[in-house]
N, C-alpha and C positions, 0 to 999 in steps of 0.2 A: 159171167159164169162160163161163157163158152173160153174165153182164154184160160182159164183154169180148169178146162177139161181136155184143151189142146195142151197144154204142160203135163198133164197129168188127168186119165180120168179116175184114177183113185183119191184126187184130190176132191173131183166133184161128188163123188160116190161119199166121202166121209161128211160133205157139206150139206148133201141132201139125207142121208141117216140122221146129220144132227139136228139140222130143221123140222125133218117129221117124225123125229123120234121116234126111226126104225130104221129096218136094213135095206140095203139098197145096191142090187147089181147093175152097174154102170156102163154102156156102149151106147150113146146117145146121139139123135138126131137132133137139132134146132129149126124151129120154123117159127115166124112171126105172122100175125093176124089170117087166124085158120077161119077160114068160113065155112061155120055148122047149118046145122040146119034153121036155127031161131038167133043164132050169135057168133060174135067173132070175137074170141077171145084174143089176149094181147100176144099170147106166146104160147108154142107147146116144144113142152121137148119127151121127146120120146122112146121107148126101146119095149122090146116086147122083156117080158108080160106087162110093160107099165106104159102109160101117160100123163104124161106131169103137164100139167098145164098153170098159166099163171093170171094175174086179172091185177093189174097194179094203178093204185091212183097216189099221187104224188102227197095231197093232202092223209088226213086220216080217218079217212070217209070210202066205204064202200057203200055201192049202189045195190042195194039189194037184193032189188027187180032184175037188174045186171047180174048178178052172183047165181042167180036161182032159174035165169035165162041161160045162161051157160051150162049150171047142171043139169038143166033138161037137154039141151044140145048137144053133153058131152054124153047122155045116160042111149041116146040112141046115134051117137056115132058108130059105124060099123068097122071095127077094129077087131084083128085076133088077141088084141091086150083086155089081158084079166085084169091089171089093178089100174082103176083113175083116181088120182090126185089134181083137187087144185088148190089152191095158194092162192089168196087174197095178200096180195102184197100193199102196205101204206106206211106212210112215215110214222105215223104214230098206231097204238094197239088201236083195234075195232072195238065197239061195245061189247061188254062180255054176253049180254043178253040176246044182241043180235049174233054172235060168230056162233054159240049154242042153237039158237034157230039154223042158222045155216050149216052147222052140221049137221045136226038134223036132217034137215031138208034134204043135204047131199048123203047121207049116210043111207034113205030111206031109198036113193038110186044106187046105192053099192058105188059110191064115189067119197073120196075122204078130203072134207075141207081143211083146209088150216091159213090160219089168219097168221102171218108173221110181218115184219118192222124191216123196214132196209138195215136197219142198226142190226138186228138178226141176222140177215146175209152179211154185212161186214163183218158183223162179229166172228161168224163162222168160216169166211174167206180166210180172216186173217188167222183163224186158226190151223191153217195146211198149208200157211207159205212160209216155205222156212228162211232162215235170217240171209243165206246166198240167193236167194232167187228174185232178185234187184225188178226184173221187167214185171215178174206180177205183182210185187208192192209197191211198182208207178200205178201200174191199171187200178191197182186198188183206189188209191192216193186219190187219183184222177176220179175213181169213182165216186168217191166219199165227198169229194169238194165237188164235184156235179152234185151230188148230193144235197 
């Protein structure tokens, strides 16, 4: 993501509207493994009034106990950002029953979960590279078959 928001951050900006199906003003920070107060999430990226934070496991299995550790972590981080998002990232969807509990759970901190699919982010990547922009449909490429 972050080379697609060094190309462009209206690229990133249209990829995270489409992921959380909503709007999204974009000028973004990156950091990796932030330590809260109960957890360390895998990533945050940030701008005010938002933080996007992410929790990714390769499998299609989210941890819970993990998910629900982090929204307490993230619900008293001290930040001037009014909106928390996180993202449950897995290669395949979450159980419907549990990503309902966990929004819940996070909705009930004024944080908005959402469970999405790496095939999600590709999908959505690949909808803001246009047919000349060669370097980020390697990164992509390269991502998908790490993938």
């Amino acid at each position: 993501m972050r080379h697609f928001y060094q190309a462009s951050p209206q690229k990133i900006e249209a990829v995270l509207s489409d992921l959380a199906d909503d709007d999204f003003s974009v000028g973004l920070v990156f950091e990796q493994q932030i330590k809260l107060s109960n957890s360390v999430p895998d990533a945050l990226i940030s701008q005010p009034p938002m933080d996007i934070f992410f929790e990714t496991k390769r499998g299609g299995d989210l941890d819970q106990n993990q998910i629900e550790q982090h929204i307490l972590s993230i619900s008293q981080s001290v930040t001037h950002n009014s909106r928390k998002i996180l993202f449950g990232l897995t290669k395949t969807p979450i159980d419907r029953g549990i990503q309902e509990q966990l929004e819940s759970k996070a909705k009930s901190h004024k944080i908005i979960f959402i469970a999405i699919t790496f095939a999600d982010i590709v999908r959505s990547l690949r909808s803001v590279c246009e047919p000349h922009e060669i370097a980020l449909r390697d990164i992509l490429a390269d991502y998908e078959e790490y993938l």
